[in-house]
N, C-alpha and C positions, 0 to 999 in steps of 0.2 A: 459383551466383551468391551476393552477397551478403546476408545477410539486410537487410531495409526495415523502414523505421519501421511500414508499414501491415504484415510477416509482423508483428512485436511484436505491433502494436494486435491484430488475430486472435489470435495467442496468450495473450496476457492478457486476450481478455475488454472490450476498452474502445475508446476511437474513439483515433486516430492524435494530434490533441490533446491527450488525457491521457497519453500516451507521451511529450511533449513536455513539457509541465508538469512531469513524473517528472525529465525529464533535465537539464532548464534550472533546477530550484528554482523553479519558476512559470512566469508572476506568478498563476495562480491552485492554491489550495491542492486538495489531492488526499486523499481518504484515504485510511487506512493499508493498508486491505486490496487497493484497486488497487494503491497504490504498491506494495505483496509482490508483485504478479502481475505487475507489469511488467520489475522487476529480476528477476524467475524465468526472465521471458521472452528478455526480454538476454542473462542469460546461459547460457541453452541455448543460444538460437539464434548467438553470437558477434558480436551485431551489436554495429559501430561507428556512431556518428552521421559522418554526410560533414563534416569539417571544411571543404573546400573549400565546400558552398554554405550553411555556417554563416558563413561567414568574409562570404561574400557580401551575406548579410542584413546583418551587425554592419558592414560595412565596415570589419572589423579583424579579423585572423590570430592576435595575441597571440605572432607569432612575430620575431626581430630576426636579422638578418644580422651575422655578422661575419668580416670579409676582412681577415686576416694576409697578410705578408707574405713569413713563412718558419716554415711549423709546426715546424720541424727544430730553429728555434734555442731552446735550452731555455724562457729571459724571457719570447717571445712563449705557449709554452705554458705559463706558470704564470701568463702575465695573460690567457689564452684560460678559465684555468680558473677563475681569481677572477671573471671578468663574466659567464661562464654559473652558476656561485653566488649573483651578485647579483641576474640576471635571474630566475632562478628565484623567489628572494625576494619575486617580485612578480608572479608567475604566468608569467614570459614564458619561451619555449625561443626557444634561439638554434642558429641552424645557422653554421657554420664552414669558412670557404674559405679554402686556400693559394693566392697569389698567385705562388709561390716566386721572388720579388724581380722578376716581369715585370712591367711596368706591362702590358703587350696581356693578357696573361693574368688580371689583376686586373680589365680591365676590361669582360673574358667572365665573371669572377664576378660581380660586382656588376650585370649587366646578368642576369644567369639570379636572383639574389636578387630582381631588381624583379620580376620574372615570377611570382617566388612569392608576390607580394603581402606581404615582408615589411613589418612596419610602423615599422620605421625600421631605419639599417646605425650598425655598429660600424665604422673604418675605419683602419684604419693601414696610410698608403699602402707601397706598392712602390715598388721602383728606388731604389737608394740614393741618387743624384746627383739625382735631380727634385726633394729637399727641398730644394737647396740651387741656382735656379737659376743659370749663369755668366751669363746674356742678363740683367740686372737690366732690359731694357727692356723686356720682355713682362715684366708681371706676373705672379706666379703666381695667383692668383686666377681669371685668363683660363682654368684648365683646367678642362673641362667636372667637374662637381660630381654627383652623384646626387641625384634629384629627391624625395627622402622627407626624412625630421628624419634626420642624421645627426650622429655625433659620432666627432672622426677625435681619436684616443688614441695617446698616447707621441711619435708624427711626426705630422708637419704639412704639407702642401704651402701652405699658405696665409701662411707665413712673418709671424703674425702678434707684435706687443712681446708680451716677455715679463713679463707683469704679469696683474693682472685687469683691465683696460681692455677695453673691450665691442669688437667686431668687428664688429659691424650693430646698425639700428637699427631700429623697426618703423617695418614700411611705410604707407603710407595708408589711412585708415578701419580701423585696430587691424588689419590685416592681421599676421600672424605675423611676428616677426624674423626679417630676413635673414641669411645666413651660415652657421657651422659652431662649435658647442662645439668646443674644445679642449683634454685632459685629459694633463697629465705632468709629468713631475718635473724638476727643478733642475739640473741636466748640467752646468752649468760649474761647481755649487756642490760637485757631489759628488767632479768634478776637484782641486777643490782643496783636499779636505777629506781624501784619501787623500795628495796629496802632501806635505798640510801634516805629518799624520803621521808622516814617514819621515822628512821633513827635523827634528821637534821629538826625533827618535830619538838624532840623528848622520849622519842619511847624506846625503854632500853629493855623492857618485858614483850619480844617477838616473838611469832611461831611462821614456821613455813608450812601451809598446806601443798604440798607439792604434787605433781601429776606421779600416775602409777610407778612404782621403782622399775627402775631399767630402764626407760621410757627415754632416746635420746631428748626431747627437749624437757621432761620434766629433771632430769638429772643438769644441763644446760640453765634452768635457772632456779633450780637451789644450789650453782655452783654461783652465780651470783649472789644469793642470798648470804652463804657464805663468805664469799669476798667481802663482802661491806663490814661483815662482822667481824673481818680479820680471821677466821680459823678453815680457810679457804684449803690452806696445806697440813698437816701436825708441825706443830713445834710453835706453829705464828701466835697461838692464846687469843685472845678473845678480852674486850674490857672488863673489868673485872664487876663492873654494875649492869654488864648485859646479859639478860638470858632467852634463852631462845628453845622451842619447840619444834620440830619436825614431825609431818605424820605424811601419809600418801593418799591422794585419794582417785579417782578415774577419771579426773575431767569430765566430772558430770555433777549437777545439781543437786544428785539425792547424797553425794559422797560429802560436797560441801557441808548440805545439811549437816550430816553424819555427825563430823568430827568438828565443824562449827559448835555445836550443841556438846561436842563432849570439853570442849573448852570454857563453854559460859558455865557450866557447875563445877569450875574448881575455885579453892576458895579466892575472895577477892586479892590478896594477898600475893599468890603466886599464878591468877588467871594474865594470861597477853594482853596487854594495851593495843595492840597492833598486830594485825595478819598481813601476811604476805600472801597473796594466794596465785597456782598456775594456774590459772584461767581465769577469764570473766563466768562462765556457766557454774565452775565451785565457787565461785565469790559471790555470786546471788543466792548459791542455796546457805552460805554458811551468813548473808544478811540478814534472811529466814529466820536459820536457827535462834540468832541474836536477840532478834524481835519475838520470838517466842518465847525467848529466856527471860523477858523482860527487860532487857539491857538494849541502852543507848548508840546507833554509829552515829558520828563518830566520840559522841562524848565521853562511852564506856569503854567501844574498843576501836580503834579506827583499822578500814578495811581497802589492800587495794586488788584489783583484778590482771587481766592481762588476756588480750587481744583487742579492747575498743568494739566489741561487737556493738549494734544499731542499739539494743538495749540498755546499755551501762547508764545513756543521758537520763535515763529513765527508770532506773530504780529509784530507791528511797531508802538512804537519800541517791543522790547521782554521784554511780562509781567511778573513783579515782584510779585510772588503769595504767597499764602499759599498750600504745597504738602499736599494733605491726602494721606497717605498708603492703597493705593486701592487693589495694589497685597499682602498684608500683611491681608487687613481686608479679602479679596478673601480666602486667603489661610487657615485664624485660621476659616471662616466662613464654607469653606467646610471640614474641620480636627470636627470642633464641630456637624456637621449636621451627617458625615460617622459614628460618636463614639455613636451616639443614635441609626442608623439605626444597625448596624454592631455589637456590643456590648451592648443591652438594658437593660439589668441589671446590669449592670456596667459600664455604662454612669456616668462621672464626673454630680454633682448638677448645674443648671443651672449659665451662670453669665452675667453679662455686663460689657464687656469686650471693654475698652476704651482707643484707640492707640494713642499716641501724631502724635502731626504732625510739621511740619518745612516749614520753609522762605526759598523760591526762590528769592535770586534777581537778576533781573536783568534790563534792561535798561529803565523801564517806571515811575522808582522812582528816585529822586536828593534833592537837596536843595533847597528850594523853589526860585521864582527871588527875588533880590534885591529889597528894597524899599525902 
């Protein structure tokens, strides 16, 4: 069995209260030579304190849930690993559920996290189409929400303006604000700050690889993709020596490949000088493709990415991306989650909260070739 507070108090010599004082920092002081006898006793015997009916007393765990919605895609694991960084920062451990894009399955995690008494969730929903609904007459606000301070990061089911404009407001008698922080980055801005690139190049032969259709941020930046081109709205046209491509692919490596590859065998004549692509993960597989086509980045077709994953410096050549502020969205995500658990009644009003982002360039963008 496990060692108990009162084997310690016996082994050290003292009552089960100064075992307690020892391990909490108080609130009353202890001296030196109990406190040696109790940490002896500790650690002979391997006891742990029961977090469980510690958590009970404090009516807080100091633990936070967070439910991805595809641990496979690289972005979400390098902002999984910026908000367990930041949570740390502030004492809290976070445990970590794939959703792997189910909405049923996300919401078997997040109902097994409330169980664990987390004290508040991290949430980037699942199901790519639910951010975006087609019924504009249900609300999406109408889907049931998780009952703790949560803060849903990068997606939104909540389909709230994009600004800092508050999304709740407190309720009666200082009651805590209602609604959900909102934490992520600029997606139409970073659209068209990669296209804008390619066209200030020369290249006026573009294609967008874009994330899955419906997909709120792949639609987000092929509406930038759009804008640059001018045919953002009907009726604006388009220069009359640009043409441009659209296909969809999954935000994933093999999709890049895919339609990377269906691009390099068209003839030279009407193949894209330049891709625009949503993701760094489809921008590496459609470098692949490229290179297996036998065709030059950037001197055949120049390629740029989007999100700055750890890898971009490091293809071949080193991708030319759009950076999201991963450790910035991490950081104001876990600052906004602590201020609801930590302060509930005077918890700022909810907001969404929308960070710009910036161009990386580097070797897989040029001028397009000569003709």
């Amino acid at each position: 069995m496990p060692a108990t507070r009162d084997d310690v108090a016996r082994a050290a010599g003292v009552s089960a209260a100064t075992v307690s004082y020892v391990l909490n920092g108080g609130p009353r002081r202890v001296s030196e030579d109990k406190r040696r006898r109790v940490v002896q006793a500790v650690t002979e015997l391997g006891y742990r304190p029961n977090a469980i009916a510690r958590s009970l007393r404090a009516r807080r765990t100091r633990i936070l849930g967070l439910v991805l919605p595809d641990s496979a895609n690289p972005y979400f694991a390098a902002l999984s690993h910026a908000i367990e960084e930041a949570a740390a920062g502030h004492g809290y451990q976070v445990v970590v559920a794939n959703a792997a894009e189910r909405p049923e399955r996300e919401a078997a995690h997040i109902e097994a996290l409330l169980r664990l008494q987390v004290d508040g969730l991290f949430w980037i929903p699942a199901d790519l189409h639910r951010s975006v609904p087609d019924d504009r007459s249900t609300p999406a606000t109408a889907i049931p929400l998780p009952a703790v301070p949560t803060v849903q990061v990068d997606r939104t089911i909540l389909d709230p303006p994009m600004d800092d404009r508050p999304l709740g407001r407190e309720g009666p008698g200082g009651a805590p604000a209602t609604g959900y922080d909102v934490v992520g980055a600029d997606n139409v801005a970073g659209g068209r700050l990669a296209t804008e690139h390619l066209l200030s190049l020369g290249h006026r032969r573009l294609a967008c690889l874009a994330g899955p259709a419906g997909h709120l941020h792949a639609q987000a930046r092929l509406q930038g993709f759009r804008e640059a081109l001018g045919v953002a709205r009907p009726g604006t046209g388009s220069s009359a020596d640009t043409r441009a491509y659209v296909a969809h692919g999954d935000f994933d490596y093999a999709s890049g490949g895919t339609i990377g590859a269906r691009w390099c065998f068209l003839p030279s004549a009407e193949r894209p000088t330049g891709i625009v692509c949503g993701n760094d993960a489809m921008a590496i597989g459609a470098l692949s493709a490229i290179a297996r086509a036998g065709l030059r980045v950037p001197q055949d077709m120049a390629i740029t990415g989007y999100d700055d994953l750890p890898q971009a410096p490091y293809t071949v050549p080193p991708l030319t991306t759009v950076a999201q502020p991963t450790a910035e969205i991490a950081a104001i995500a876990v600052e906004r989650l602590l201020s609801r658990i930590e302060r509930p009644h005077r918890a700022p009003a909810p907001l969404h909260i929308v960070l710009p982002v910036r161009l990386v360039v580097r070797g897989s963008t040029a001028p397009p070739p000569a003709t």
